[in-house]
Residue, then its C-alpha position, 0 to 999 in steps of 0.5 A: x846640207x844647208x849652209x850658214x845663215x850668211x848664205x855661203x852654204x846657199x851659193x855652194x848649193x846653187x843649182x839644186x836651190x835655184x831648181x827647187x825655186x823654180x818649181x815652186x814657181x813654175x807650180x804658182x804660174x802654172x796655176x794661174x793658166x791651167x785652172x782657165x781652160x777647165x773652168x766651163x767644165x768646173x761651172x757645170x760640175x758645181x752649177x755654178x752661173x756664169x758670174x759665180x764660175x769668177x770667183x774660182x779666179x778671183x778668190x784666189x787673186x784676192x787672197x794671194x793679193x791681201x797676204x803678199x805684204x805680210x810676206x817680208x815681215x813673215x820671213x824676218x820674223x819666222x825665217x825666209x826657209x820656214x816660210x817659203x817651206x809652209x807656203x809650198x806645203x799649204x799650196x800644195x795641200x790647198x790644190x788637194x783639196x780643191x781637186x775634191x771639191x764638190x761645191x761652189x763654195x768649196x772650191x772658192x774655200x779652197x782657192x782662196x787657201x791657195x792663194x794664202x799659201x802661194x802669195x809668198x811664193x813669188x816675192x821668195x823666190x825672187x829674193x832667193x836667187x838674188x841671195x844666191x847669186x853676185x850682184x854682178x849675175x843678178x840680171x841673169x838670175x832674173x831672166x831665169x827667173x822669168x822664163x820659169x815664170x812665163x813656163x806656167x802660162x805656156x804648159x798651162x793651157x795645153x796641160x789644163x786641157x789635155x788633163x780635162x779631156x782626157x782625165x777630169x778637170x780635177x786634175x789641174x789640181x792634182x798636178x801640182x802634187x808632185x811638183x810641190x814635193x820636189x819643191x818642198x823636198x829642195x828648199x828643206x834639204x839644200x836651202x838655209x835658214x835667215x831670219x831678219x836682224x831688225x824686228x820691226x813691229x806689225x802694223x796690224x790696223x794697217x794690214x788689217x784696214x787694207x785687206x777689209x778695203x780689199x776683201x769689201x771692194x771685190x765683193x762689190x765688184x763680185x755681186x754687183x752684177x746679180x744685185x742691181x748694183x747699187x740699187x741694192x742696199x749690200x753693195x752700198x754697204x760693200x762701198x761705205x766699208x771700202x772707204x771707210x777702211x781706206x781712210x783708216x789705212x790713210x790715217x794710219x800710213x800717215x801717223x803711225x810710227x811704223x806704218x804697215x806701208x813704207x812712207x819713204x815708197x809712196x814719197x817714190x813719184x816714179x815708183x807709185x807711176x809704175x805701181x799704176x801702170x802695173x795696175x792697169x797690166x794687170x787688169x788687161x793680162x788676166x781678164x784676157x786669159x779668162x774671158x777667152x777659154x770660155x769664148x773658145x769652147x761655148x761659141x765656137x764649139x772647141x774641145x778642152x784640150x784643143x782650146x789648150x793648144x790655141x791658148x798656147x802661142x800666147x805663153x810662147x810669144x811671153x817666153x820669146x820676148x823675155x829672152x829678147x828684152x834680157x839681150x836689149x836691156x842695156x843697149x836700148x832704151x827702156x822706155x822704148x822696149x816698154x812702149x813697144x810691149x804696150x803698142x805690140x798689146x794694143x795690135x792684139x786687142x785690135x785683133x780680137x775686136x775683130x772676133x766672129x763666129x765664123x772664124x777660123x784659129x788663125x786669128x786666135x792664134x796670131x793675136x794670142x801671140x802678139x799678146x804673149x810678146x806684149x806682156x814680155x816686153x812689158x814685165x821686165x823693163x816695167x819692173x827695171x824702171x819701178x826699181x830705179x829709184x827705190x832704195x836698197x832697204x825697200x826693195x823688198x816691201x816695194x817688191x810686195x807693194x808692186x804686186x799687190x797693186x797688180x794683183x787688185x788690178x787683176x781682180x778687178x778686172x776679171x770681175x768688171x770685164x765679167x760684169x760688163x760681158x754679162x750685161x751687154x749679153x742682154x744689151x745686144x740680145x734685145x737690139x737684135x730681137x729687135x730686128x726680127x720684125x715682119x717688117x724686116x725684109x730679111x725676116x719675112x724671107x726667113x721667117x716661114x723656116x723660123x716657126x715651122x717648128x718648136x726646134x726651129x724657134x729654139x735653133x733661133x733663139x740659140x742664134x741670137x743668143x751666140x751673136x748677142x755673146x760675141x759682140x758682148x766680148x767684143x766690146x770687152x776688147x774694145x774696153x781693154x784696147x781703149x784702156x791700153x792707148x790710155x796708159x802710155x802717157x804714163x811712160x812719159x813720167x818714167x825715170x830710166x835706171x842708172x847705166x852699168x857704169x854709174x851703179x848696178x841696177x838690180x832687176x826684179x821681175x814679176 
């Protein structure tokens, strides 16, 4: 059933192909989201603090972040078939064993073996359908592409919910069992082997410097919080390593005779623009999916799978604007579609630094949503626009440069919006201790009701604690809207892709 190397027989076989690729994908994104809504209940199954429950997000990111690069070179060395084959396996095998799980450090063990195999997942994928399809349905592909991407996020949260409450949180996990034997199954039967005709060499002290700066940069960023930064002797250690191995990596790119970094990408003003943008993205999408499943459930009092179900209109809103943006893309100009994706997201930040403890879901629900329609009318032209000016030959390192550059951005902004919210719980908490004086009017009306009882002080306590809390997370908000504003300069130094007419623009979406 697999066509010839050239790919004839892969365009023969494109339905069942493009079926198996989507559920490879699916599978990926779905991970990305499902795991968010479970994780108060995985941090009391594993007695894991608050602080530590991160790392089940970021190990997997910080994996999935160091292996994405590798992923052009594996596929002309080994085979694209082969590799994407081993990378479904691996994930699925890795989701097992981390529905087994029955520590902290295993499941951070685990994760980061999911994140390994799946980090191939995306930029195959991808390739796959761009393979498999004329230049002239590329942007067709893409847009299918995209929808089985921002499928993840939509299932993820109302499944993740559903299955912890009604099953074990264990099975977010375990779902991706069968759909990664369908997956496996597709690729093995129907997709065709295609090795690289150039063997070009490893840079393995540029891979090897790149992901040291990378695994020592998130350790900072991880154990900063419990090791009073940089009083502590390890996290100056953590740092010397990172510059050092930045340095050796620089060294490297610019001496090397095939650097692991293509010279001719960063010499790509408007592509290097658009990876720093990217970053920013994707410091501003994930830290928003972790920080707001654990505020659902530990301040207003929802259940797992209710929280799933508001969680839901955020995937909704991405899936509606990727079919918007493939109908505009051409007909407007990009840069204005992107530039509404960023405004649209700043309106939902804004709403959430509105955030209370009274409040009822409307207001979850409408600023999750303007926030799934932002990042959908970002991802695309975002991606048309990295791509413009990037030769035909480096599309494929670029695309895995692109993603690595998001990826450190969504580690590092799960680990400091995590840090900044476990910290400005004592900052707030101590400001509005500080209000409960016999001084204060409104203390002394309350204050015979406050220590009548020893329930009464603790229900107190409790209060300041839940207050404290969400003015933490409010402040994360405002860091991530101000964040926001900052980035749209950068669209100004954005070069549009060429018309249809002057050249065929290949659009690659991640």
């Amino acid at each position: 059933m697999t066509g010839a190397g050239n790919g004839k027989g892969d365009a023969a076989n494109r339905v069942p192909i493009t079926i198996a690729v989507m559920l490879a994908t699916i599978m990926n994104s779905l991970d990305t989201t499902i795991a968010n809504v479970a994780l108060p209940h995985i941090q009391g199954s594993v007695s894991a603090s608050a602080d530590q429950i991160t790392w089940v997000l970021t190990s997997y990111i910080v994996a999935a972040t160091i292996m994405t690069p590798l992923t052009g070179f594996l596929a002309d060395r080994l085979g694209r078939k082969m590799v994407f084959l081993v990378s479904i396996a691996g994930f699925t095998v890795a989701s097992m064993l981390c529905g087994i799980a029955t520590s902290l450090v295993e499941i951070v063990l685990f994760r980061l073996l999911q994140g390994l195999f799946g980090a191939a997942l995306i930029p195959l994928s991808q390739a796959v359908l761009l393979d498999i399809n004329p230049p002239e349905k590329h942007g067709q592909a893409m847009a299918v592409w995209g929808a089985g991407a921002v499928l993840g996020p939509i299932l993820g949260p109302a499944l993740g919910g559903w299955l912890t409450d009604n099953l074990d949180w264990r099975w977010v996990f375990f779902i991706n069992l069968p759909i990664g034997l369908l997956a496996f199954a597709g690729v093995f039967l129907f997709l065709s082997e295609r090795k690289g005709e150039e063997k070009r060499p490893f840079d393995i002290l540029g891979f090897a410097s790149l992901a040291l700066a990378i695994g020592a940069f998130q350790l900072l960023l991880d154990r900063g919080p419990s090791q009073d930064w940089f009083g502590s002797s390890e996290i100056w250690t953590y740092l010397v390593v990172t510059i050092l191995a930045l340095w050796i990596f620089g060294v490297q790119l610019a001496t090397a005779a095939k650097p692991f970094v293509a010279r001719a990408l960063l010499a790509d003003a408007n592509f290097i623009t658009c990876c720093v943008f990217g970053f920013f993205i994707g410091i501003l999408l994930y830290s928003t999916l972790a920080l707001l499943p654990p505020m659902m459930q530990t301040l207003l009092g929802y259940p797992v799978a209710f929280t799933g179900l508001v969680s839901m209109p955020r995937g909704i809103g991405s899936f509606l604007a990727m079919f918007a943006v493939g109908q505009l893309i051409g007909r407007v100009n990009i840069k204005l579609i992107l530039l509404a994706g960023l405004s649209i997201s700043a309106v939902s930040l804004w709403q959430m630094t509105h955030f209370n403890l009274d409040m009822d879901t409307h207001l979850i629900i409408v600023s999750g949503f303007l926030s799934g329609v932002g990042t959908g009318l970002i991802f695309v032209p975002l991606s048309t626009i990295a791509f413009a000016t990037v030769q035909a030959q480096y599309r494929a390192e670029g695309a895995g440069l692109f993603t690595l550059i998001r990826n450190i951005g969504s580690a590092a902004g799960i680990s400091i919006m995590q840090a900044k919210f476990v910290s400005g719980i004592e900052v707030h908490r101590s400001v509005l201790v500080e209000h409960a004086r016999p001084d204060n009017p409104l203390f002394q009306a309350y204050e015979p009701l406050l220590f009548h009882s020893q329930s009464a002080v603790a229900g107190f306590s409790g209060m300041i604690n839940r207050q404290a809390s969400m003015l933490s997370y409010i402040d994360d908000f405002r860091l991530m809207l101000a964040i926001t504003i900052l980035c749209a300069p950068l669209i100004l130094l954005m070069r549009t892709p060429k018309t249809k007419a002057e050249d065929n623009v290949h659009v690659a979406v991640d």
